[in-house]
VEXGULO-594240 format. One record per atom (N, C-alpha, C): residue number from 1; residue in three letters; x, y, z. Coordinates in nm, 2 decimals, always signed. Atoms other than C-alpha are relative to their C-alpha. Layout:
   num   residu     east    north       up
   NUM      ALA        X        Y        Z
...
REM end
This chain:
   num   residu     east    north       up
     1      UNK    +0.08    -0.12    +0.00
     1      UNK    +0.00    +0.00    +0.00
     1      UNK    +0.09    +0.12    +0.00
     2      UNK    -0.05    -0.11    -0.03
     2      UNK    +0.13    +0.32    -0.03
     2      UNK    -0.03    +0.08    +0.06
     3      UNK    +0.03    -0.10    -0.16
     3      UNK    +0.20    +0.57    +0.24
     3      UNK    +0.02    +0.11    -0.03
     4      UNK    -0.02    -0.09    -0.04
     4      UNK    +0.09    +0.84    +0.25
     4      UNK    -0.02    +0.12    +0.12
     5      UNK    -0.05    -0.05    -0.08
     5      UNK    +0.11    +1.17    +0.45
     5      UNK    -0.14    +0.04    +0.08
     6      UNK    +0.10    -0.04    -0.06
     6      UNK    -0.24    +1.22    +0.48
     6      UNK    -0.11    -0.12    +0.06
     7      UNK    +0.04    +0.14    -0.08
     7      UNK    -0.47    +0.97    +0.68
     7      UNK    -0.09    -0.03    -0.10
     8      UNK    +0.09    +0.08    +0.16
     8      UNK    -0.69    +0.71    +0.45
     8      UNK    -0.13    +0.00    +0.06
     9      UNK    +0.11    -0.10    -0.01
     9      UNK    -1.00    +0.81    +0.40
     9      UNK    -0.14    -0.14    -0.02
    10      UNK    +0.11    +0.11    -0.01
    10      UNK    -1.34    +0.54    +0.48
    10      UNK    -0.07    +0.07    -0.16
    11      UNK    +0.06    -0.02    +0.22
    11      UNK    -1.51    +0.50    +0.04
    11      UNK    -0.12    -0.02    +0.05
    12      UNK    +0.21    +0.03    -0.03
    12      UNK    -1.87    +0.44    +0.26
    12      UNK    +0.02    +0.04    +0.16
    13      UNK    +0.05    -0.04    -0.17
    13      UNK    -2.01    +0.59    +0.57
    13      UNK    -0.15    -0.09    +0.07
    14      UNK    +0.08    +0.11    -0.05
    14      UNK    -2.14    +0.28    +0.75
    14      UNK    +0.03    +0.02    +0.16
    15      UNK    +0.05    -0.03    -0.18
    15      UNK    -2.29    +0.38    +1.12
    15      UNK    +0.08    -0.09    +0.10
    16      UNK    -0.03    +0.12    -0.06
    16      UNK    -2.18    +0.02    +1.26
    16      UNK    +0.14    -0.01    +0.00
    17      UNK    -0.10    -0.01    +0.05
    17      UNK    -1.85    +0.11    +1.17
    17      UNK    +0.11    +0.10    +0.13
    18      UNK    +0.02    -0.17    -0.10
    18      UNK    -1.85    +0.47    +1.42
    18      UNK    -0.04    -0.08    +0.11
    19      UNK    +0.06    +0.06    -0.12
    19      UNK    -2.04    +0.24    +1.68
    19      UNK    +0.10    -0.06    +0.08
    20      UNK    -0.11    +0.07    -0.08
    20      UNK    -1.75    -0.01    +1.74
    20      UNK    +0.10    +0.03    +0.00
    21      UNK    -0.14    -0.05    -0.01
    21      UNK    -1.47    +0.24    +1.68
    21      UNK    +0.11    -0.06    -0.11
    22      UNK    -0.12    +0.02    +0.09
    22      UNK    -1.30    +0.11    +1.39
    22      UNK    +0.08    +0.12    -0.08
    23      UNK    -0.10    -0.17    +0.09
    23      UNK    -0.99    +0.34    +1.24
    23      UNK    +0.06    -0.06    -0.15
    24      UNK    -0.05    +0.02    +0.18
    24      UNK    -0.91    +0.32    +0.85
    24      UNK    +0.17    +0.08    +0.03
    25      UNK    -0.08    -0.03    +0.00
    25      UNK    -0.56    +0.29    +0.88
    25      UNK    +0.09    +0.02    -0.14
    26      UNK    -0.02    -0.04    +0.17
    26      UNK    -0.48    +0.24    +0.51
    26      UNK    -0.05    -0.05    -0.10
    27      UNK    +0.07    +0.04    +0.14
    27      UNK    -0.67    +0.19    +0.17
    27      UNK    +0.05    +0.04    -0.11
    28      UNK    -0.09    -0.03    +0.14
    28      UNK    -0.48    +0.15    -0.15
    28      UNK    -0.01    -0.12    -0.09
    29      UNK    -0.02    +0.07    +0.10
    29      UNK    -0.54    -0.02    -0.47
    29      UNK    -0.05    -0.18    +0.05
    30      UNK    +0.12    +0.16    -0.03
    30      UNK    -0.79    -0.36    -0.35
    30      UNK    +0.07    -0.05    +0.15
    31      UNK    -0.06    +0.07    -0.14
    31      UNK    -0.60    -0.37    +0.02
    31      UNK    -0.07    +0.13    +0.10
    32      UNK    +0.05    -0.12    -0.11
    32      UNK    -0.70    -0.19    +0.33
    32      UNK    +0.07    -0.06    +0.12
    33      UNK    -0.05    +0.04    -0.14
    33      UNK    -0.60    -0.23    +0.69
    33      UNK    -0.10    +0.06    +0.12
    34      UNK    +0.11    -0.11    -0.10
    34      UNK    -0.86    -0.12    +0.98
    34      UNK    +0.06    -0.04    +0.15
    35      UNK    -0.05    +0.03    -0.13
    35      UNK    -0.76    -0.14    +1.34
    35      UNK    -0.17    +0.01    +0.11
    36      UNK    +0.08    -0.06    -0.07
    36      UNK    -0.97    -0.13    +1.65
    36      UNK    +0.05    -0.07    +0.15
    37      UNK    -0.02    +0.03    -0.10
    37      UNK    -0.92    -0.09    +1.99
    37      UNK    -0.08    -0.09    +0.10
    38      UNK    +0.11    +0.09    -0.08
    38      UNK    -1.03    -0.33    +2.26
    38      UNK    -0.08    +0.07    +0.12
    39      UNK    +0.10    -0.03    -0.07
    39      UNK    -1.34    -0.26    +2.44
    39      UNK    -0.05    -0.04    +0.08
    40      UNK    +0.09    +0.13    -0.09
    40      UNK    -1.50    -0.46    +2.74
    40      UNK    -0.12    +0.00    -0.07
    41      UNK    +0.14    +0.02    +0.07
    41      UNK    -1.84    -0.41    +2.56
    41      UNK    +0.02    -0.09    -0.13
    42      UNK    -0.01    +0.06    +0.10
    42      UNK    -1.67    -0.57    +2.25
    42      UNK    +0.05    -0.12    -0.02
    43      UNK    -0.08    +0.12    -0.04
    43      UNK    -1.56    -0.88    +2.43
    43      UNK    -0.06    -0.13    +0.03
    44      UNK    +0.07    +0.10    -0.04
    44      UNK    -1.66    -1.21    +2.53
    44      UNK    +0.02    -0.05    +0.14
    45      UNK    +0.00    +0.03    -0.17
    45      UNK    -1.68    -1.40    +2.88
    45      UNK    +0.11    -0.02    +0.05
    46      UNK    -0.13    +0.02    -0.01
    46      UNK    -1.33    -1.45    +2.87
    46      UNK    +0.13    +0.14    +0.02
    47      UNK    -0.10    -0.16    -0.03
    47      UNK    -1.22    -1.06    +2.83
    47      UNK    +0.09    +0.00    -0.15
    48      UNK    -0.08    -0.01    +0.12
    48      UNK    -1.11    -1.16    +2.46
    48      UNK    -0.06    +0.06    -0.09
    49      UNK    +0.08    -0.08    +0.04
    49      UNK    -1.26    -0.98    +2.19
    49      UNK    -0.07    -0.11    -0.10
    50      UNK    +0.16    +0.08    +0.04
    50      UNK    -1.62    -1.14    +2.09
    50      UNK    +0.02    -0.04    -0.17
    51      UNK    +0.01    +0.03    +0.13
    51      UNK    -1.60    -1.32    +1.75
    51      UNK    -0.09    +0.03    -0.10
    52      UNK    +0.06    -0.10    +0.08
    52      UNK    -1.88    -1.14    +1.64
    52      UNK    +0.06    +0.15    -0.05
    53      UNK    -0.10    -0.12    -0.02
    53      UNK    -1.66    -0.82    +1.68
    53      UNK    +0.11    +0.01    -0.08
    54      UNK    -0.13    +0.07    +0.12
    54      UNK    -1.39    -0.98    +1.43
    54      UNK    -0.10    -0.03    -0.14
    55      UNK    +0.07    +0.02    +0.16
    55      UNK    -1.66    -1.09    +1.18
    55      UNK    -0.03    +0.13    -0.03
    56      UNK    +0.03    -0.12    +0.05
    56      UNK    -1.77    -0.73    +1.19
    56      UNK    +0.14    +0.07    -0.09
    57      UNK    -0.11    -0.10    +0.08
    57      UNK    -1.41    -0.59    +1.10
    57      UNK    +0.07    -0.02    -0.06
    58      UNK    -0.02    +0.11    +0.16
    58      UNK    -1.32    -0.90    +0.85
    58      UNK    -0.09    +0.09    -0.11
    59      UNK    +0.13    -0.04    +0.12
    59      UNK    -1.67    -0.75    +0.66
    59      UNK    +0.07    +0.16    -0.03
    60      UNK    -0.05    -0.12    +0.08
    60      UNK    -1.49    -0.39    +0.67
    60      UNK    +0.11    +0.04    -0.06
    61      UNK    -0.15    +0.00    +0.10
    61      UNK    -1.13    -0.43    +0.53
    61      UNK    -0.05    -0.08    -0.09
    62      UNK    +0.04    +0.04    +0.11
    62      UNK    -1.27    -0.64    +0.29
    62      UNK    -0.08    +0.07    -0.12
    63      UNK    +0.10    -0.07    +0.08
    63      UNK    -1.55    -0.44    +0.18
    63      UNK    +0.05    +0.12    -0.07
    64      UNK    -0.06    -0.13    +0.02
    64      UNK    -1.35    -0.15    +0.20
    64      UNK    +0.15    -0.02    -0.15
    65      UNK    -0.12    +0.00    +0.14
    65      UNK    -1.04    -0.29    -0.04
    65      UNK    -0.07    +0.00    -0.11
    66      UNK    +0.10    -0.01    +0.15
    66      UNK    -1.33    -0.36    -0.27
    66      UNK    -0.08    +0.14    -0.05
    67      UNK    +0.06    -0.13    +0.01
    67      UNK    -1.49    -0.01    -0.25
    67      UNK    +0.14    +0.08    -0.08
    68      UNK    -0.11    -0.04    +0.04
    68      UNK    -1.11    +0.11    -0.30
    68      UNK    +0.02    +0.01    -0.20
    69      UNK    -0.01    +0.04    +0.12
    69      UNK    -1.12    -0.04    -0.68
    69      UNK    -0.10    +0.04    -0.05
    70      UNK    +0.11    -0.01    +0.06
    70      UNK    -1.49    +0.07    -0.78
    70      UNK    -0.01    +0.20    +0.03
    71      UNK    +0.09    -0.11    +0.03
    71      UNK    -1.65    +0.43    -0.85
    71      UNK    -0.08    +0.01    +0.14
    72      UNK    +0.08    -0.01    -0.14
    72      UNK    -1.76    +0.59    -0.52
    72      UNK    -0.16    +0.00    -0.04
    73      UNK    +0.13    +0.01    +0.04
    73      UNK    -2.13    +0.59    -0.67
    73      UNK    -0.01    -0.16    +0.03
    74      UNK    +0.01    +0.14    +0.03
    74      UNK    -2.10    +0.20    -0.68
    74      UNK    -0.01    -0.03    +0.14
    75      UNK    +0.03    +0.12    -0.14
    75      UNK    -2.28    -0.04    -0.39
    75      UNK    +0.12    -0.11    +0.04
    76      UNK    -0.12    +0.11    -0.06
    76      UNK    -2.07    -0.30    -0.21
    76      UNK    -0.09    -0.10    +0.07
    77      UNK    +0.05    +0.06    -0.10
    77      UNK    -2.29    -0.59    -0.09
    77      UNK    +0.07    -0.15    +0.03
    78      UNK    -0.07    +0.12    -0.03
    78      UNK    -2.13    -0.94    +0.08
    78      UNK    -0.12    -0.07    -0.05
    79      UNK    +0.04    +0.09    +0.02
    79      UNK    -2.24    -1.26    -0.08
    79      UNK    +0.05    -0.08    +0.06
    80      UNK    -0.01    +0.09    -0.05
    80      UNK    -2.07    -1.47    +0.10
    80      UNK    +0.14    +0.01    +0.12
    81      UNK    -0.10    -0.05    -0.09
    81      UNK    -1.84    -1.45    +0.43
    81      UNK    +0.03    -0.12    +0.07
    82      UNK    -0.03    +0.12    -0.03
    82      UNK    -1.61    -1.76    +0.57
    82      UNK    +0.09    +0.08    +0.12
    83      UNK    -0.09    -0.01    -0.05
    83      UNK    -1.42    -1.75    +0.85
    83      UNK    +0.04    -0.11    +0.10
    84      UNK    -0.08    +0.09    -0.12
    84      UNK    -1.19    -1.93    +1.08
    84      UNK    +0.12    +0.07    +0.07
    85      UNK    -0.12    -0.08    -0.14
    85      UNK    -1.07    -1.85    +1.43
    85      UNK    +0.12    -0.11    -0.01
    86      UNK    -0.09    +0.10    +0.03
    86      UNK    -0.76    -1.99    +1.44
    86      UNK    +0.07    +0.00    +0.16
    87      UNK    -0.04    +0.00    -0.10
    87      UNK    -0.67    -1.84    +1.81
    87      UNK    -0.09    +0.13    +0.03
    88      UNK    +0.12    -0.13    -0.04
    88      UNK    -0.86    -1.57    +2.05
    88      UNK    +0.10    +0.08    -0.04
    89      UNK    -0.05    -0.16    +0.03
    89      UNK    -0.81    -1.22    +1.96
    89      UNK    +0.02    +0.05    +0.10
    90      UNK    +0.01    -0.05    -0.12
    90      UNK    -0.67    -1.02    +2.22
    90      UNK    +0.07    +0.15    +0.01
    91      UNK    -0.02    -0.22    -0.02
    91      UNK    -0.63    -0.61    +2.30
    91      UNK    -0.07    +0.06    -0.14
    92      UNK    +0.05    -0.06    +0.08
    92      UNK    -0.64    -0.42    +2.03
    92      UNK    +0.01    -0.11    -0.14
    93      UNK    -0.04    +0.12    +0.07
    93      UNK    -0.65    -0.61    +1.70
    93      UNK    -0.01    +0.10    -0.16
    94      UNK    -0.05    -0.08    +0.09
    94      UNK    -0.58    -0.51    +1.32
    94      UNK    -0.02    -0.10    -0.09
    95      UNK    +0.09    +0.12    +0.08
    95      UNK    -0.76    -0.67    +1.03
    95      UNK    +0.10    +0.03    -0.17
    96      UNK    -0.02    -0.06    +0.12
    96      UNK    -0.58    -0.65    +0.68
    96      UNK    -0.04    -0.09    -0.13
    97      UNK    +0.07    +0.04    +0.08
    97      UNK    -0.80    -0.69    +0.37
    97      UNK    +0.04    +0.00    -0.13
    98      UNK    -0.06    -0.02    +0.13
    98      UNK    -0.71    -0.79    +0.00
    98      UNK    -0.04    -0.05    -0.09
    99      UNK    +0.11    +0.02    +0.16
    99      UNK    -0.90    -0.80    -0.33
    99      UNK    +0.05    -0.12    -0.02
   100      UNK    -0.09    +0.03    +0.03
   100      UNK    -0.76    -1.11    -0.46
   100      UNK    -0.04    -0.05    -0.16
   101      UNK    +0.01    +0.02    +0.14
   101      UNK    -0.95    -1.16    -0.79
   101      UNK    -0.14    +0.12    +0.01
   102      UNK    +0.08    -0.12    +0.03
   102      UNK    -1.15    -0.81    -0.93
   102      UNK    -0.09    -0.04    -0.15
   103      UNK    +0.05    -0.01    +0.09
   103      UNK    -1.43    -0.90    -1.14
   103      UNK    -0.10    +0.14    -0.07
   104      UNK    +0.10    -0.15    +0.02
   104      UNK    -1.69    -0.65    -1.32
   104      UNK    -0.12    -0.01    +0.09
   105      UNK    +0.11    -0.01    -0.12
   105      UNK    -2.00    -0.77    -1.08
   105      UNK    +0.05    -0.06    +0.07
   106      UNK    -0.07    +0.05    -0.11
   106      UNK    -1.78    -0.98    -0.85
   106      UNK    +0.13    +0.00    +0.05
   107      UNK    -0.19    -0.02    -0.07
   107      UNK    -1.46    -0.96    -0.63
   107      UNK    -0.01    -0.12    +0.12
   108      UNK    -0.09    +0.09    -0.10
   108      UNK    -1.28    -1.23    -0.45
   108      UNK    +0.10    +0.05    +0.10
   109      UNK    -0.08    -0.12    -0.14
   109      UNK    -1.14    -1.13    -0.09
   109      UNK    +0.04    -0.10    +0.08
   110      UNK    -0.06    +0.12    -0.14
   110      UNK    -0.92    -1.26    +0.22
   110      UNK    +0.06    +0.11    +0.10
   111      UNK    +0.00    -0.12    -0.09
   111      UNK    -0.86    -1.13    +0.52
   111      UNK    +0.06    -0.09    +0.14
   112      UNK    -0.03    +0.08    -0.10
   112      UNK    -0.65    -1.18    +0.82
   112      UNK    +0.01    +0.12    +0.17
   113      UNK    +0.01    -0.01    -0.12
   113      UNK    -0.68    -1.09    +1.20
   113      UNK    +0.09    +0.01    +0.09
   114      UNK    -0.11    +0.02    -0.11
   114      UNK    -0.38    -1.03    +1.42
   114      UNK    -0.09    +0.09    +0.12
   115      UNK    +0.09    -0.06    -0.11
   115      UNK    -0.47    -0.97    +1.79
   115      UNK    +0.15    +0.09    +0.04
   116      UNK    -0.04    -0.10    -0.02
   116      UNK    -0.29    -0.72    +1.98
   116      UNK    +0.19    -0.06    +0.05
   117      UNK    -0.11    +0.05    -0.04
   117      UNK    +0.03    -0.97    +2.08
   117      UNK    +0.05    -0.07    -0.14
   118      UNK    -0.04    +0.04    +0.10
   118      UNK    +0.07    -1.02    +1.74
   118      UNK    -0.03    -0.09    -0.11
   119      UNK    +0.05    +0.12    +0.05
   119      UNK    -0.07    -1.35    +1.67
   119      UNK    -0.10    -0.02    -0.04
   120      UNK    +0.06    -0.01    +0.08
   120      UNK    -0.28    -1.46    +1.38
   120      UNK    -0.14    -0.06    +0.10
   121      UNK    +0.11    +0.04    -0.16
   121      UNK    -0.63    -1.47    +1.56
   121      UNK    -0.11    -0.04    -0.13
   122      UNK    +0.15    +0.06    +0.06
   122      UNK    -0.89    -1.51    +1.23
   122      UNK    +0.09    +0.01    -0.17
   123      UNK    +0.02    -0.02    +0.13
   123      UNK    -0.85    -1.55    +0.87
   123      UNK    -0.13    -0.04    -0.07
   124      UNK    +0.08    +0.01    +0.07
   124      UNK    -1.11    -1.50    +0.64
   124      UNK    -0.04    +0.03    -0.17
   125      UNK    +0.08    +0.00    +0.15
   125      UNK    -1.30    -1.52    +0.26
   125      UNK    -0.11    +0.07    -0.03
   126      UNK    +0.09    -0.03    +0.11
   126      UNK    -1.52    -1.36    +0.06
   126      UNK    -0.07    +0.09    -0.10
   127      UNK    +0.06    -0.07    +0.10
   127      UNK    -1.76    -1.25    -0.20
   127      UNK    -0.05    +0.11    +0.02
   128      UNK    +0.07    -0.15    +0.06
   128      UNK    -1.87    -0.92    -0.33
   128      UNK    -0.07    +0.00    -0.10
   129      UNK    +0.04    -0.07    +0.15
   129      UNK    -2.13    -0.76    -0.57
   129      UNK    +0.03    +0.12    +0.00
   130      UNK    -0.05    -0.13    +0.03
   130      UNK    -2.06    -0.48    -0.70
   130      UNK    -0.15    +0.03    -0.06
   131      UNK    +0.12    -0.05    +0.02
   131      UNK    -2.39    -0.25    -0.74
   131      UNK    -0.01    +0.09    -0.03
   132      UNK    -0.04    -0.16    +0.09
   132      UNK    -2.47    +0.02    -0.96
   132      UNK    -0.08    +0.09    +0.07
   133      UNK    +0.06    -0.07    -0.05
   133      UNK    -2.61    +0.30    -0.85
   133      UNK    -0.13    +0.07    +0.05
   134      UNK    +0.13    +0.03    -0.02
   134      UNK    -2.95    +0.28    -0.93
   134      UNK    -0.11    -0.08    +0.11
   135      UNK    +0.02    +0.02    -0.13
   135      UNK    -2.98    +0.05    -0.64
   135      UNK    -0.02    +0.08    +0.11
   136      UNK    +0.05    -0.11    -0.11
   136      UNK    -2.94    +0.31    -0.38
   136      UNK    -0.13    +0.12    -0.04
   137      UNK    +0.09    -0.13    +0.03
   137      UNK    -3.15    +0.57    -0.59
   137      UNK    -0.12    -0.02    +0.01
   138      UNK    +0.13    +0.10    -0.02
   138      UNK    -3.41    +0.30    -0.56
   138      UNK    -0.08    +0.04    +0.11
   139      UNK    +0.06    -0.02    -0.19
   139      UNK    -3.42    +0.33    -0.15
   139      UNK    -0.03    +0.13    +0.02
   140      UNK    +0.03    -0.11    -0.07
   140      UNK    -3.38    +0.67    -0.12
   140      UNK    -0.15    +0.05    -0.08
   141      UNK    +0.20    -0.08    +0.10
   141      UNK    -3.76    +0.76    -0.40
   141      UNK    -0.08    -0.08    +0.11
   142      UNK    +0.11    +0.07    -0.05
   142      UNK    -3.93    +0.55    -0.14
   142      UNK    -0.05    +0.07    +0.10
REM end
């Protein structure tokens, strides 16, 4: 990815995103990197961070490397999301996302999970559609 001076900039303003504090650390050319700090609200009964919490921030470095490659007019919806824990996540943790095949209506994605001690805590897969814009213009005439 290339670094630059100014901070990388979120290609969609998704609420759920602001709610659990994720930071867009960098987005460049079908990769992203998002971080987020650990939260007790965002944790499980153990004080690790909740594997729902990890699927959420798998779906936005993904989504987001894919938004990276498309026309900001253009939708982003998941078809299909895989993952595997492979160890708990712990402190802060840091997700980094990468296009790995860019079609015209679909994109192939993977994505991996380090927790805050370094060690690989999730890797994950998947699909994208890519949506034209008429879709959103749809929701908002209603």
């Amino acid at each position: 990815m290339t670094t630059n001076t100014r901070p990388a900039q979120w290609r969609s303003i998704v609420p759920l995103y602001i709610h659990l504090g994720f930071e867009l650390d960098a987005l460049d050319d079908g990769r992203s990197q998002v971080r987020l700090g650990f939260q007790p609200h965002l944790g499980n009964s153990r004080g690790e961070v909740h594997g729902g919490t990890v699927a959420a921030i798998v779906d936005a470095a993904m989504s987001q490397a894919v938004r990276s490659l498309v026309d900001l007019e253009m939708g982003v919806a998941t078809i299909t999301m895989n993952l595997n824990y492979l160890s708990p996540a712990k402190g802060k943790i840091i997700c980094k996302g990468t296009v790995l095949k860019r079609g015209r209506n679909i994109m192939f994605t993977e994505a991996e999970v380090f927790g805050e001690d370094g060690v690989l805590a999730c890797r994950a897969s998947a699909t994208y559609r890519i949506l034209p814009k008429t879709v959103y213009d749809k929701k908002t005439q209603s």
